[in-house]
C-alpha positions in Angstrom: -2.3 -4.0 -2.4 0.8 -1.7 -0.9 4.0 -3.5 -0.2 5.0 -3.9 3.3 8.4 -2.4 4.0 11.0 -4.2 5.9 11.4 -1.0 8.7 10.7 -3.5 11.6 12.1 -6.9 12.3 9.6 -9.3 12.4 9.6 -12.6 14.4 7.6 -14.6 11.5 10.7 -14.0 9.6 10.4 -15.5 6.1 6.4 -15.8 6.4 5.7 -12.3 7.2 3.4 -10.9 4.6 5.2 -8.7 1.7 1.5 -6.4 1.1 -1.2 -5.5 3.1 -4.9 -4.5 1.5 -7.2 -4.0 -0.1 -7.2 0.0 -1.2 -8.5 2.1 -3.8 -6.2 4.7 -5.5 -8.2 8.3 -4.9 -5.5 10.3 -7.0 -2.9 9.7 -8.9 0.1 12.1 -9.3 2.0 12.8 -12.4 5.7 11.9 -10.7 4.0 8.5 -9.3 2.7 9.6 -5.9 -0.8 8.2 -5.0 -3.2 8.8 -2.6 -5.2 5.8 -1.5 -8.1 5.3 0.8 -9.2 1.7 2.2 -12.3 0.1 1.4 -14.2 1.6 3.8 -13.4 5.7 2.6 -10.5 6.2 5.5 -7.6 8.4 3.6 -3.5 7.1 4.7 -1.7 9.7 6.1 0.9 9.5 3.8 1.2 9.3 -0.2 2.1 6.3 -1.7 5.0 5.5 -4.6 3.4 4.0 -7.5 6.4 1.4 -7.6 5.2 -0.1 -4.0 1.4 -0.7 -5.1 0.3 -3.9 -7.1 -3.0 -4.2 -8.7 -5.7 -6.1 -7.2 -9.0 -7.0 -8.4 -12.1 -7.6 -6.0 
């Protein structure tokens, strides 16, 4: 699961959801960078800090 940001304001407020996922980690970096795909094989743009990721088991 990768934790949502607070970039946008949200009109849920409070019951906005703090992660969005499932996603399996494809590579881990040494400095705490991953690279994760979703279930389905589709690679994020980005890297991910291993600080904003939480495990989840499916």
């Amino acid at each position: 699961m990768k934790k949502i940001l607070p970039i946008h304001k949200d009109p849920r407020g409070k019951w906005t959801p703090n992660y969005e996922g499932p996603y399996v980690v494809k590579k881990p970096f040494s400095g705490g960078a991953l690279i994760i795909t979703t279930m389905d094989g589709e690679e994020l743009p980005l890297s991910v800090n291993a600080d904003a990721v939480k495990k989840y088991y499916a």
